[in-house]
C-alpha positions as CSV (number, residue, x, y, z in Angstrom):
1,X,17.0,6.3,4.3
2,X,13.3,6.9,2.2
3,X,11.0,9.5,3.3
4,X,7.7,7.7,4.1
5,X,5.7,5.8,6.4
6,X,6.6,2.0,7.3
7,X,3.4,0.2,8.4
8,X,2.4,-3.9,8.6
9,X,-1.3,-4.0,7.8
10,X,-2.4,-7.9,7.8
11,X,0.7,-8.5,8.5
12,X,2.0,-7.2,5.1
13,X,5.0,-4.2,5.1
14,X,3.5,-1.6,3.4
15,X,5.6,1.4,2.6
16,X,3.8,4.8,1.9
17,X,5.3,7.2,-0.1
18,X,4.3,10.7,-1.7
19,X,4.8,14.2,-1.6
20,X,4.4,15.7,1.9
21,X,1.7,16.6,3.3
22,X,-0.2,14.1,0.8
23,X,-1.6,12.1,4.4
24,X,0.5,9.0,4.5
25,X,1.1,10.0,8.6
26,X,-2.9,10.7,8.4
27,X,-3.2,7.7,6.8
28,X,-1.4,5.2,9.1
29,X,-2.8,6.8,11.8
30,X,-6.6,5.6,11.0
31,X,-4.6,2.2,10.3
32,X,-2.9,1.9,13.8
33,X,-6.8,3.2,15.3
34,X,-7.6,-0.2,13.3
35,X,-5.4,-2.5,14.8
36,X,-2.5,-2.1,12.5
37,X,1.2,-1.7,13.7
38,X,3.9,1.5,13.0
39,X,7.2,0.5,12.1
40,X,8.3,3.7,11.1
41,X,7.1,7.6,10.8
42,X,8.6,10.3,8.5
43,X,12.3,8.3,7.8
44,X,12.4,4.8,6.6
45,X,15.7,3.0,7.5
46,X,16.2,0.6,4.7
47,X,18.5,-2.5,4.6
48,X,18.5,-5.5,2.0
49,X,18.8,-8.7,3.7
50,X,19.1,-10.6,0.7
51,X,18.9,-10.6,-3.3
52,X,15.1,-10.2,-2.9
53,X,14.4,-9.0,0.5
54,X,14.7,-5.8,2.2
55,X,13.5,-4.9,6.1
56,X,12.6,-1.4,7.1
57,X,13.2,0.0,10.3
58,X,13.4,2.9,12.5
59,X,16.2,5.1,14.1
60,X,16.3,4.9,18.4
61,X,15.7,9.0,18.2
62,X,12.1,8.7,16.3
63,X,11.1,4.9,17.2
64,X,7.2,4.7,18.2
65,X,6.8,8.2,17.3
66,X,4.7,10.4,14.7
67,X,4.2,13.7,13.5
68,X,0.3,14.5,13.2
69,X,-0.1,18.3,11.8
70,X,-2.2,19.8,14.3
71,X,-1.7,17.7,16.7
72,X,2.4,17.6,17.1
73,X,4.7,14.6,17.8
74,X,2.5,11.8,19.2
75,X,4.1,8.7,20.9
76,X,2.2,5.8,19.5
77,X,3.2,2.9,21.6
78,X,1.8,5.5,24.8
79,X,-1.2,6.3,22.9
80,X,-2.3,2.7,21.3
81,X,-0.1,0.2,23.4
82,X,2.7,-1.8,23.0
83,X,0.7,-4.4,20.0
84,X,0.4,-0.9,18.0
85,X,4.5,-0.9,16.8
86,X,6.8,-3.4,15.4
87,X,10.9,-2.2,15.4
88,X,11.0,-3.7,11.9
89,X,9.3,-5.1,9.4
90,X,10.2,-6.9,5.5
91,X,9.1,-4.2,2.6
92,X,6.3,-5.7,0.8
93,X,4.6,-3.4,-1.0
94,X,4.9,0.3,-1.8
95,X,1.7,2.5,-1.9
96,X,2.5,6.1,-3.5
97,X,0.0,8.5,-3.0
98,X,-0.2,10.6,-5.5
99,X,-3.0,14.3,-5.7
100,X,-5.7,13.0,-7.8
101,X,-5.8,15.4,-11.3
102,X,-7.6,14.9,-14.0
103,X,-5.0,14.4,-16.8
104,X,-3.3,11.6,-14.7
105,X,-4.1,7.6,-15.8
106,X,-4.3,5.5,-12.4
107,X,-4.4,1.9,-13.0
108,X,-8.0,1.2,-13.1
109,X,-8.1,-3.7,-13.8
110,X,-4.7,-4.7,-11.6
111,X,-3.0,-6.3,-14.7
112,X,-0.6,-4.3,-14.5
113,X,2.3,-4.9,-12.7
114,X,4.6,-2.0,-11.5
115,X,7.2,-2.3,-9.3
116,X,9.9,0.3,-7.6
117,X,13.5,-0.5,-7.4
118,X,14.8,-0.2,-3.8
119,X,18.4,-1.3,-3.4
120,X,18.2,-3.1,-5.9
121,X,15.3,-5.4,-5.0
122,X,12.3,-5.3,-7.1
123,X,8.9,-4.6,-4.7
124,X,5.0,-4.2,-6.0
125,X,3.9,-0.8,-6.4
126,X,0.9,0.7,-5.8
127,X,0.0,4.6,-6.7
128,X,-3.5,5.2,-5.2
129,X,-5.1,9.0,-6.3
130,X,-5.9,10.9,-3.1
131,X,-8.7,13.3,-3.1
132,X,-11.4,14.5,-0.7
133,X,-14.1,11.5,0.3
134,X,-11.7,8.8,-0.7
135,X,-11.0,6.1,2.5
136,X,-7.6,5.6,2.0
137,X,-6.9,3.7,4.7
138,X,-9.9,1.2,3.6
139,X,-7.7,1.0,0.3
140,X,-4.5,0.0,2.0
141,X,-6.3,-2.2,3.9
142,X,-7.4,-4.1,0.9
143,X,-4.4,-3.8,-0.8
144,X,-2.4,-5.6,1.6
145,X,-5.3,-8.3,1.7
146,X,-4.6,-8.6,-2.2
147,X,-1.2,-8.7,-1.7
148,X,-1.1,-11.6,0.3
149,X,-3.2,-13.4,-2.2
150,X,-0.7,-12.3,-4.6
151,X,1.6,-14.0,-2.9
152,X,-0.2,-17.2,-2.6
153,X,-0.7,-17.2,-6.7
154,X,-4.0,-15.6,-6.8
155,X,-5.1,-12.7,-9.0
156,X,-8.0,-11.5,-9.3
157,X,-7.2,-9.2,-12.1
158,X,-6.1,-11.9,-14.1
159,X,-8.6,-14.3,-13.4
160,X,-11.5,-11.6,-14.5
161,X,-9.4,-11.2,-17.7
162,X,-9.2,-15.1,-18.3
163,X,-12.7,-15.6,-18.2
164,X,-13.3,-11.9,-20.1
165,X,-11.4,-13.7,-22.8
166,X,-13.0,-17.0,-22.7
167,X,-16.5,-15.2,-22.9
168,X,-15.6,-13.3,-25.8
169,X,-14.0,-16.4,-27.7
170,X,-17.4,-18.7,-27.1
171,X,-19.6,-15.7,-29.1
172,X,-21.4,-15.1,-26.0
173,X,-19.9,-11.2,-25.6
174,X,-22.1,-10.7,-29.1
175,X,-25.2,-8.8,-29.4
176,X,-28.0,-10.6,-31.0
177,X,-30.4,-8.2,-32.7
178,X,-33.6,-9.1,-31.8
179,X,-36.0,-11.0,-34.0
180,X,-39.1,-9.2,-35.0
């Protein structure tokens, strides 16, 4: 069990975690209004299918249902319809969101490349600063986007940093003083 939100966005499993009351329910909320799917509000049931996979599901007591302060327990699939929830879904990613402060470093190119143990299975982790004016749900939204081009070999990060590099080493990224 993981406290946490279990959502497929693009049809990536995205696990948000964080303190509570941080907005991850807020959060897949806007993402279901999108088109997104709930696997799972509040408690994650976790199982590892194999030595690199896990699925995350949802117990029969709080399936299709979240907890919106405010608003109470809302029943999604009545709400959005039956294309809003999914009983299970692989664990792709994990998005921590985390209260933005200034002392705290947030990864800032992408070449980095954290990951969280779960069960022993290694899964890409993302920890996103939340603070007022910031679309989250626009960021997890592109993160999953990115993580499927992850998956496909593409990364952005390290392409920019490639040709960064390459710049640099032909003399180009000196300044010429100019010539009177």
């Amino acid at each position: 069990m993981r406290h946490g939100v279990l959502i497929e966005v693009f049809g990536i499993g995205i696990l948000l975690s964080g303190k509570s009351g941080v907005g991850k329910s807020e959060t897949a909320l806007e993402l279901i209004e999108r088109g997104h799917r709930l696997v799972a509000d509040d408690m994650v049931e976790i199982r590892r299918l194999s030595e690199s996979y896990l699925i995350g599901t949802c117990s029969d007591l709080l399936r299709h249902h979240m907890e919106i302060r405010g608003l109470g327990i809302l029943n999604i699939k009545d709400i959005f319809g039956i294309g809003s929830v999914r009983d299970h879904k692989l664990i792709e990613l994990i998005i921590h969101l985390e209260e933005w402060t200034e002392d705290k470093d947030f990864d800032r190119t992408g070449l980095e490349n954290p990951t969280e143990e779960l069960l022993g299975v290694q899964i890409p982790l993302i920890r996103v600063p939340v603070r007022p004016g910031r679309n989250i749900p626009i960021i997890v939204e592109t993160a999953a986007m990115n993580q499927r081009l992850r998956k496909l070999g593409k990364n952005a990060a390290q392409e920019f940093n490639q040709k960064l590099s390459q710049y640099l080493q032909q003399g180009k990224g000196e300044r010429n003083p100019p010539q009177n």
